[in-house]
GUSEDREN-581316 format. One record per residue (C-alpha): residue in three letters; residue number from 1; x negated, z negated, y negated. Coordinates in Angstrom, 2 decimals, decimal comma. Layout:
BEGIN
{'ala'; NUM; {X; Z; Y}}
...
This chain:
BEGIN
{'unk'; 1; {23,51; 5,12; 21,74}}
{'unk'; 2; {21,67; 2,00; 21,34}}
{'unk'; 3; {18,46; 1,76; 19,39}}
{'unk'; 4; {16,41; -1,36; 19,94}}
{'unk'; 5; {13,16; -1,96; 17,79}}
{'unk'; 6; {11,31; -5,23; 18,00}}
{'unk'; 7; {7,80; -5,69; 15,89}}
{'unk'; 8; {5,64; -8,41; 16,40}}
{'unk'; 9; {1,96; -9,20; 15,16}}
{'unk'; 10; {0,07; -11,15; 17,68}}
{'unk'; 11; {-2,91; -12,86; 16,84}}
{'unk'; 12; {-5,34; -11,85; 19,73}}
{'unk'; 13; {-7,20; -8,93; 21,06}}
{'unk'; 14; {-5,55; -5,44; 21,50}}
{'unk'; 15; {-6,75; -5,61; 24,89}}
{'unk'; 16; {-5,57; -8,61; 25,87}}
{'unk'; 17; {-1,99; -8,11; 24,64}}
{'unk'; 18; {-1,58; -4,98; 26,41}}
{'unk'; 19; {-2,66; -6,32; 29,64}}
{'unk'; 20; {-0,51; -9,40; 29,17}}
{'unk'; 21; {2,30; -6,78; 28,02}}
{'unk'; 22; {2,02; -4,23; 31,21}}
{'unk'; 23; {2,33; -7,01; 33,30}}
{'unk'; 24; {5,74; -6,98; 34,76}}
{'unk'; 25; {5,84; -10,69; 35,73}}
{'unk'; 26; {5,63; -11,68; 31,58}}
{'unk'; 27; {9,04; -10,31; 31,73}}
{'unk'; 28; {10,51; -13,52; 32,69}}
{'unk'; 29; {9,44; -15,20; 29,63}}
{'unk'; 30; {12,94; -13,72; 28,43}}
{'unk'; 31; {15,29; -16,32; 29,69}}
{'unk'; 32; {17,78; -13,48; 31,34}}
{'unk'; 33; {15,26; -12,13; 33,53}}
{'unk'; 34; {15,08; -14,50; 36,54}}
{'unk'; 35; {12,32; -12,21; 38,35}}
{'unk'; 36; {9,93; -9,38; 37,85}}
{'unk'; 37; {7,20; -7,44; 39,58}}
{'unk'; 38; {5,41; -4,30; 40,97}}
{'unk'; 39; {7,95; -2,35; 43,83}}
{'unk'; 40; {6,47; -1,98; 46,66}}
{'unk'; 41; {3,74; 0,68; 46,87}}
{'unk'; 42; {2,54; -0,53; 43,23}}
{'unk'; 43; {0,20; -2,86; 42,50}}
{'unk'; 44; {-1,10; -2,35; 39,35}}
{'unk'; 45; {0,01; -0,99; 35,84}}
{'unk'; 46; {-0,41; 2,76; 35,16}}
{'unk'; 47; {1,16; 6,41; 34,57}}
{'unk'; 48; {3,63; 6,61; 37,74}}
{'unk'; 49; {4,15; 2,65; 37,96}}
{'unk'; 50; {6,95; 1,21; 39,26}}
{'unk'; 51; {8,49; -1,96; 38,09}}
{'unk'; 52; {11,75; -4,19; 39,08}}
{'unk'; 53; {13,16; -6,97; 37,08}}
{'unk'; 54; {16,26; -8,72; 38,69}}
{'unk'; 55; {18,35; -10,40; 34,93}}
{'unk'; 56; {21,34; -12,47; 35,05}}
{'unk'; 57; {23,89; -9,54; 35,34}}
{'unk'; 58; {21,63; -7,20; 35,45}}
{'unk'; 59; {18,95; -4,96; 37,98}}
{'unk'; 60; {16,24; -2,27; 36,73}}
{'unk'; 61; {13,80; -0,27; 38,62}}
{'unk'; 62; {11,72; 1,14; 35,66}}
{'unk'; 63; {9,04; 3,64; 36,08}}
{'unk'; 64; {5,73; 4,00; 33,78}}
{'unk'; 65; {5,87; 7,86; 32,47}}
{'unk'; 66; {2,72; 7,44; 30,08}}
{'unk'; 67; {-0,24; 5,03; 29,90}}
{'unk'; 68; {-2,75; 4,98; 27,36}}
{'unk'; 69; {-4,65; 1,44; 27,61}}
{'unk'; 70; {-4,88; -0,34; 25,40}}
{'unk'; 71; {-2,73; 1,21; 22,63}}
{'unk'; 72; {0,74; 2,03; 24,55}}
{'unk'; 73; {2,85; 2,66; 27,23}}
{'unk'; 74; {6,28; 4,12; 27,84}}
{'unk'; 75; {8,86; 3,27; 30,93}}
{'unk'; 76; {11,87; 4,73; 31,65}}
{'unk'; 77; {15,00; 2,95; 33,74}}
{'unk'; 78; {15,39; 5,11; 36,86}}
{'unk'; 79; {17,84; 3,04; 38,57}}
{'unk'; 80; {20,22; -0,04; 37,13}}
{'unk'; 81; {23,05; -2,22; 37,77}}
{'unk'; 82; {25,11; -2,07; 35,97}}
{'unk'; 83; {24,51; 1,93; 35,01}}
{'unk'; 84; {23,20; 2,94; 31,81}}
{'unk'; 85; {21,57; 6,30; 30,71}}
{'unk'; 86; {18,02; 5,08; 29,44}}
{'unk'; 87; {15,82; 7,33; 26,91}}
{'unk'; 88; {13,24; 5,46; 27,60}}
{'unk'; 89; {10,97; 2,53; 25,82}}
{'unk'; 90; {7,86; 2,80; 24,67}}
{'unk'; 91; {5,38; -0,13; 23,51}}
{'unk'; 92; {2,68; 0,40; 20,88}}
{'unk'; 93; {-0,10; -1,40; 20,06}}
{'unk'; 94; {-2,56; -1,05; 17,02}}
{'unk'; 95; {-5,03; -3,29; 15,47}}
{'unk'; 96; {-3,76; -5,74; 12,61}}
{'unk'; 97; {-6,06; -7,70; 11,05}}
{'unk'; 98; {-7,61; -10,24; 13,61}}
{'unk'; 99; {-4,54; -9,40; 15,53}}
{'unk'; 100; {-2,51; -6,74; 17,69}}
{'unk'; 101; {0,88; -5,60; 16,01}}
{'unk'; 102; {2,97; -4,48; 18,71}}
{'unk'; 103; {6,31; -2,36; 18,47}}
{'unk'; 104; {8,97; -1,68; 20,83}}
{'unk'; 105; {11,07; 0,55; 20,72}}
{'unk'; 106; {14,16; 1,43; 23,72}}
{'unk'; 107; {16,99; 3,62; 23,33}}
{'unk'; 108; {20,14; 3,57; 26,06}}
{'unk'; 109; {23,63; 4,42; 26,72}}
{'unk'; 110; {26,18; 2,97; 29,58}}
{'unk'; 111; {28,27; 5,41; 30,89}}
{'unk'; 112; {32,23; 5,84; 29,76}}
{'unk'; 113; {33,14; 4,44; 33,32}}
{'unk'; 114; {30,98; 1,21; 33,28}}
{'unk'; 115; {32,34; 0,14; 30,19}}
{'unk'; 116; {30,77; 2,21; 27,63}}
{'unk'; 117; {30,26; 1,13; 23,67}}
{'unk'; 118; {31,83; -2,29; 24,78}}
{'unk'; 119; {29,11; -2,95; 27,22}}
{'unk'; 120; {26,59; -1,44; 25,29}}
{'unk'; 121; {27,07; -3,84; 22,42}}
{'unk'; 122; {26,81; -6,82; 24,61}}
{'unk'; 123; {23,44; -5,32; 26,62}}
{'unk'; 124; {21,79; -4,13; 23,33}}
{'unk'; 125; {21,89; -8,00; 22,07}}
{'unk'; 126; {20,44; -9,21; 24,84}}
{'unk'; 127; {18,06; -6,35; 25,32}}
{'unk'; 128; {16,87; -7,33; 21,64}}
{'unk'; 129; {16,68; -10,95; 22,62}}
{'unk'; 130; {14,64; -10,60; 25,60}}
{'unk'; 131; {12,23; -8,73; 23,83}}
{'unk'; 132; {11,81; -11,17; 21,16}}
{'unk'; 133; {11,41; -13,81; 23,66}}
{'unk'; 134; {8,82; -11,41; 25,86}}
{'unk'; 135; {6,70; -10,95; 22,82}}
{'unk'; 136; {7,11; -14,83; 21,68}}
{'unk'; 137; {5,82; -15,52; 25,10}}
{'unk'; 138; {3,02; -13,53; 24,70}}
{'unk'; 139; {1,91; -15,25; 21,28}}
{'unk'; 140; {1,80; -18,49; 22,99}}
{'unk'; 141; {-0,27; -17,62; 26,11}}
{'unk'; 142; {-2,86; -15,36; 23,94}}
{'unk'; 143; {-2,94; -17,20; 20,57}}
{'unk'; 144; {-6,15; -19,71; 19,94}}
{'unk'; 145; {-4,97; -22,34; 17,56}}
């Protein structure tokens, strides 16, 4: 199984970070994902959600299974190309300072038959990468200088 946990401390409101964060089109500030929005029949972040996000070798439908603005909310991968077995993610925000630390957290497996630890070690690197980048993108939109 791999464990992905990516901490950042952001220095701008709590509520402004989570909004920014919820919204599925900041997903493309990680330079795999090429697209991202709300599947049809969603238009708005919340417990039930629905999310795509179309990444260079990749395809997710995730759904929102708990919502608790501003402070967090967890997702879990219903559907993917290629297949993995998702235990879901779930992002955290708490007051830090004059900032918002945020913590992600994302835990997964790809099945035997997709290519297993092997493609697991590759995804989990660029899983980690993209969320870095996510939450660097979020610093520079929210950040006053």
């Amino acid at each position: 199984m791999a464990e992905i946990r990516v901490e950042r401390i952001i220095a701008a409101p709590l509520e402004h970070v989570f909004d920014w964060v919820a919204d599925p089109a900041h997903l493309t500030e990680a330079r795999l994902i090429l697209w991202a929005g709300w599947a049809k029949g969603t238009q708005a972040p919340g417990l039930g959600a629905v999310r795509n996000a179309i990444a260079a070798g990749m395809w997710l439908r995730e759904e929102y299974t708990a919502y608790d603005a501003p402070r967090s909310y967890s997702y879990l991968i219903i559907h993917s190309v290629p297949a993995l077995n998702h235990d879901g993610g779930t992002l955290t925000l708490t007051p830090s300072g004059d900032g918002t630390h945020v913590d992600w957290v994302t835990a997964f497996t790809h099945p035997v038959w997709m290519g297993g630890k092997a493609l697991e070690a590759v995804t989990a690197r660029a899983i980690r990468s993209g969320f870095v980048e996510i939450l660097a993108g979020c610093a520079k939109a929210l950040e006053t200088s």
